[in-house]
C-alpha positions as CSV (number, residue, x, y, z in Angstrom):
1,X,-17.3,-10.3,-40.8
2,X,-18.4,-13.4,-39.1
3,X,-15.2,-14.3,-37.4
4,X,-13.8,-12.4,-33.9
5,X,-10.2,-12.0,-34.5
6,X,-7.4,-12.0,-31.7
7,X,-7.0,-7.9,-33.0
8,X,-10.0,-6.6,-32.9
9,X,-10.8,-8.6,-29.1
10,X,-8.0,-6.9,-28.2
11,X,-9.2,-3.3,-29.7
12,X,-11.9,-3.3,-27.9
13,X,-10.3,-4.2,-24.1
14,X,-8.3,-1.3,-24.8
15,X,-10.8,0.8,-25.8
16,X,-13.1,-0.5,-22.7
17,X,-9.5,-0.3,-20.8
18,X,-9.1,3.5,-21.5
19,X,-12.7,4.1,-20.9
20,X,-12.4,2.9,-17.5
21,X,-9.3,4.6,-16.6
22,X,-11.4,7.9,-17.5
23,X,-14.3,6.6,-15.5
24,X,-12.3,6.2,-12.3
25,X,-11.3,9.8,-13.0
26,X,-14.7,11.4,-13.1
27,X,-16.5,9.8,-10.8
28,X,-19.9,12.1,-9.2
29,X,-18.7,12.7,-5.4
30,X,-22.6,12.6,-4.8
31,X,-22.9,8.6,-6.6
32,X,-19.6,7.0,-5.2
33,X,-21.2,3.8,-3.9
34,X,-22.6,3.5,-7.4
35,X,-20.0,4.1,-8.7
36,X,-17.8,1.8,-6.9
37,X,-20.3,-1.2,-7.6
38,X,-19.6,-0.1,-11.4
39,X,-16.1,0.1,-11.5
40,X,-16.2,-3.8,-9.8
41,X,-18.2,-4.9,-12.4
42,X,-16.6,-3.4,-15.1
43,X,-13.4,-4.9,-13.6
44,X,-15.1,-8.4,-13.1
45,X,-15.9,-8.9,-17.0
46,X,-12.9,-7.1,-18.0
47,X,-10.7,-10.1,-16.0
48,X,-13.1,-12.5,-17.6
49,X,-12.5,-11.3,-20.8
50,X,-8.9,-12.3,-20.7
51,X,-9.5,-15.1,-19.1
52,X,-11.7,-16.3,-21.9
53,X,-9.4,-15.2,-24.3
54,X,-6.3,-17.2,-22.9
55,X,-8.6,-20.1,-23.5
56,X,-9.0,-19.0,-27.4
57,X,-12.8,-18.6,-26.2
58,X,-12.7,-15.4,-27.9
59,X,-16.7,-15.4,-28.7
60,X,-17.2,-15.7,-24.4
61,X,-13.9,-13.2,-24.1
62,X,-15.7,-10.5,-26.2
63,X,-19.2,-10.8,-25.1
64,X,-17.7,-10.1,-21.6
65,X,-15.8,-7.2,-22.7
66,X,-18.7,-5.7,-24.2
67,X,-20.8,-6.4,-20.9
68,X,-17.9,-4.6,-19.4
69,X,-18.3,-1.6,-21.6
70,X,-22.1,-1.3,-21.4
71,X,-21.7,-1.1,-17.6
72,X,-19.4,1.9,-18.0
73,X,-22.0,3.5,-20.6
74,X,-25.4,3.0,-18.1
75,X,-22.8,5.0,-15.6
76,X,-22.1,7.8,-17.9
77,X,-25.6,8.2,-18.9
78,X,-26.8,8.0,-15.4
79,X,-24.1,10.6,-14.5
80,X,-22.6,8.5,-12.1
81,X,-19.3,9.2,-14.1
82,X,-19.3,12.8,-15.7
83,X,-17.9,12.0,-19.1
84,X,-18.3,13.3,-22.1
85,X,-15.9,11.7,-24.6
86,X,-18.7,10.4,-27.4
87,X,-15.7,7.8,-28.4
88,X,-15.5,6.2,-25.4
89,X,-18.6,6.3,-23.7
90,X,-22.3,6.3,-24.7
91,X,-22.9,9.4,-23.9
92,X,-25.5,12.4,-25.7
């Protein structure tokens, strides 16, 4: 597929959506300041990923999503976020 379509953008801001929520529930009390510089980050991309997409810039609006994503992965594997749903997160 060489095309990013409106549904599968939106797939994966839920998916990153639903990863976060989990994040924010799991956070290691011993890594909250990284963990709050995380959660901004992943919210920062996430906001541009919408905004992109009401723009019909949906190759920017899914780049930043997956940006947002890969930020909640390094935190998982860093155990900054104790998570270990293999569907949501990048995680062994």
């Amino acid at each position: 597929m060489k095309t990013i379509t409106k549904e599968k953008l939106e797939k994966y801001q839920k998916l990153t959506t639903d990863a976060l929520e989990i994040a924010e529930q799991n956070i290691n009390k011993e890594k909250e300041k990284e963990a709050k510089e995380i959660l901004n980050m992943v919210s920062c991309y996430l906001a541009d990923s919408k905004h992109f997409q009401s723009k019909d810039d949906f190759v920017n609006s899914f780049a930043c999503v997956n940006y947002s994503h890969g930020w909640l992965d390094c935190g998982a594997r860093l155990g900054i976020f104790l998570v270990k749903d293999r569907k949501q997160f990048a995680v062994e």
